[in-house]
C-alpha positions in Angstrom: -26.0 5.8 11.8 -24.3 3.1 13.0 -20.6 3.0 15.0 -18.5 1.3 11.8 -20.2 4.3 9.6 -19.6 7.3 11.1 -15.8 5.6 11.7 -15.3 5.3 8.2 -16.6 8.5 7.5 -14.8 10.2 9.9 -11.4 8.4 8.6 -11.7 9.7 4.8 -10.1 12.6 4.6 -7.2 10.4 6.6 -7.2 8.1 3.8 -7.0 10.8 1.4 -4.1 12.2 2.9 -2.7 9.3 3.6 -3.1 8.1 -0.4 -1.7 11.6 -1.5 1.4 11.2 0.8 1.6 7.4 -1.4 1.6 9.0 -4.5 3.6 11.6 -4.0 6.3 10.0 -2.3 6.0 6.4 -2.8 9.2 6.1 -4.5 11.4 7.5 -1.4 9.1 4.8 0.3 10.0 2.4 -1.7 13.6 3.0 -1.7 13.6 3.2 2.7 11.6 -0.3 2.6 15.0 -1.2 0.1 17.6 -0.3 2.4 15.6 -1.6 5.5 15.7 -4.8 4.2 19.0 -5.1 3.0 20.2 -4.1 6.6 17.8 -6.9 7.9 19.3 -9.1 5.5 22.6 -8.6 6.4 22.9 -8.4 10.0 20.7 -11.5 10.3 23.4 -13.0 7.9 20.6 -13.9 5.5 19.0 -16.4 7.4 15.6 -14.9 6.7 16.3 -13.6 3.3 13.3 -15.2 2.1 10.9 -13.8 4.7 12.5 -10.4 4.1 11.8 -10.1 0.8 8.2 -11.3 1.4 7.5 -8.9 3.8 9.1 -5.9 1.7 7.2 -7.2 -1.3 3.8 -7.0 0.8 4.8 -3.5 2.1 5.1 -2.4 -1.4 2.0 -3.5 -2.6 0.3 -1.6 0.1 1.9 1.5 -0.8 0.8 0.6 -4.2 -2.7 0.1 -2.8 -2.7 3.3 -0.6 -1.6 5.5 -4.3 -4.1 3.5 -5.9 -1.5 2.5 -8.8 -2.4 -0.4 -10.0 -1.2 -1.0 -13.5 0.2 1.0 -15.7 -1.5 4.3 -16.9 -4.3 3.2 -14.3 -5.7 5.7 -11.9 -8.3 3.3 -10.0 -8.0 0.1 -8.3 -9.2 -3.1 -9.9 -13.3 -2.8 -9.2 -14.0 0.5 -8.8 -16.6 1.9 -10.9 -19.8 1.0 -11.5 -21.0 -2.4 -9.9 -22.7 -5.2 -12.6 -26.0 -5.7 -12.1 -26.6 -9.2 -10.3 -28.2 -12.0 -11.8 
């Protein structure tokens, strides 16, 4: 069993836990990443407004990604399930 392997196998029940504390709490996340940003945004005067709202927007998505809520009424991410067959 090789190094990266037994690393990921060792790191999903992390994940798991991780996801659960996502889904169960991603809208207080949500709402901290908010109010972060709006404090960034004002005491840098909104010079970086833009780049605030990027970042937020990414940091959201991965809290999205880490709930695995990706669409509405979805429970999986884009992909999972079976494979198609190649070729």
């Amino acid at each position: 069993m090789g190094v990266m392997h037994r690393l990921k196998a060792g790191l999903g029940p992390a994940r798991d836990t991780v996801s659960g504390f996502a889904r169960q709490h991603g809208g207080q996340i949500e709402h901290g990443l908010d109010r972060a940003a709006r404090l960034v945004d004002e005491k840098t005067k909104g010079k970086y407004s833009g780049k605030v709202r990027a970042g937020t927007d990414k940091a959201k998505a991965a809290v999205d990604r880490l709930a695995h809520r990706h669409g509405p009424g979805t429970g999986a991410a884009p992909g999972d399930g079976p494979t198609p067959p190649a070729g």
